[in-house]
C-alpha positions in Angstrom: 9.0 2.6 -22.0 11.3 -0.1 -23.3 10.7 -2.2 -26.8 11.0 -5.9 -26.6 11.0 -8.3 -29.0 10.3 -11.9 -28.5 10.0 -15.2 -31.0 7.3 -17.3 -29.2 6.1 -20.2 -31.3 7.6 -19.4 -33.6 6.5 -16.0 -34.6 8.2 -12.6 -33.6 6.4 -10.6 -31.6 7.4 -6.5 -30.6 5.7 -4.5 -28.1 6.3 -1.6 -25.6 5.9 -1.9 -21.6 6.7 -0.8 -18.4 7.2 -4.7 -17.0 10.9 -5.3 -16.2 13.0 -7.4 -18.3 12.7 -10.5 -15.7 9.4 -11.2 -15.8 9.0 -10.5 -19.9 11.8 -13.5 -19.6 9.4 -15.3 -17.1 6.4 -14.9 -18.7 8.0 -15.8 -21.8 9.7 -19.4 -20.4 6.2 -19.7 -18.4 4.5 -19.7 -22.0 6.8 -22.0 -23.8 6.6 -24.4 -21.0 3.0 -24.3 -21.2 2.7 -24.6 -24.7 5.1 -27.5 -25.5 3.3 -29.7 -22.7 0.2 -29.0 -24.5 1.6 -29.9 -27.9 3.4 -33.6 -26.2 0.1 -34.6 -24.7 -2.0 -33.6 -28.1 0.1 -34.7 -31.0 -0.7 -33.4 -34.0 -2.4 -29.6 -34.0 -2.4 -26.8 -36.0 -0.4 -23.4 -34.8 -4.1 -22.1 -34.6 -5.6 -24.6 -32.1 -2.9 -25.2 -30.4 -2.4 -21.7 -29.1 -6.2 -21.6 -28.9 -5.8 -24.4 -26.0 -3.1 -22.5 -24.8 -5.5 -19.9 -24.6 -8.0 -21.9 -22.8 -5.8 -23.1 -20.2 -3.9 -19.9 -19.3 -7.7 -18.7 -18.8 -8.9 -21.6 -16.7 -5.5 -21.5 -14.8 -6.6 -17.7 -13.9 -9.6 -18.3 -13.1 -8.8 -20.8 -10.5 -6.4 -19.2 -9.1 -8.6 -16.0 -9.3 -11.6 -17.8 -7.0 -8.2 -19.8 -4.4 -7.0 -15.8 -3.7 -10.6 -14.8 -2.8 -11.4 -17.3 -0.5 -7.3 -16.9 1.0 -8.6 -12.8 1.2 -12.0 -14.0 2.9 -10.2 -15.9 5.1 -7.5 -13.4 6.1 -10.6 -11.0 7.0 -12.0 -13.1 9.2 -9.2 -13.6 11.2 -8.1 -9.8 11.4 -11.8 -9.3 11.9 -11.4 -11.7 14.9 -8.5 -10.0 16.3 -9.8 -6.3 16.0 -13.0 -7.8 18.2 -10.1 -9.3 20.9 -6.8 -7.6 20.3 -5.8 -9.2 23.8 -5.8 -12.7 22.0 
C-alpha cells in the first residue's frame, strides 16, 4: 500500500492507502479549493474553525448529494421496472 504525504493547510499529513495517486492529488486540490473560498468569504478564523466549517460543508455537500443519487436510483428503477413489464416498448 503506498505512503503519501501531503501539506494541507498548512500542516503535513502521512498516511497509507490503496487510492491511486490521481485522485489523492484530486481530493487534495478539491480540499484546498474548498477551504480558501471558505476563508475569502469569512475573513478572519482561526485554523480550528475554519477547518471545522470545512468540515461542515464537505458533510452537507455529501449529504445532498447522498439524497440527489437516491432519488436518480429511484428513478432509474422505475423506468427499468417499466420496461421489464413491456420489453416491446
Amino acid at each position: 500500500m503506498p505512503r503519501y504525504t501531503l501539506k494541507l493547510f498548512g500542516l503535513e499529513i502521512s498516511f497509507k492507502t490503496d487510492a491511486e495517486n490521481n485522485r489523492i492529488n484530486a481530493a487534495q486540490a478539491y480540499l484546498e479549493t474548498k477551504y480558501n473560498e471558505l476563508l475569502s468569504g469569512a475573513g478572519e478564523l482561526s485554523k480550528e474553525k475554519a477547518l471545522t466549517f470545512l468540515l461542515l460543508s464537505l458533510a452537507d455537500d455529501y449529504l445532498v448529494n447522498s439524497t440527489k443519487l437516491a432519488l436518480l436510483e429511484e428513478k432509474i428503477g422505475k423506468i427499468l421496472e417499466k420496461t421489464e413489464e413491456d420489453p416491446g416498448r
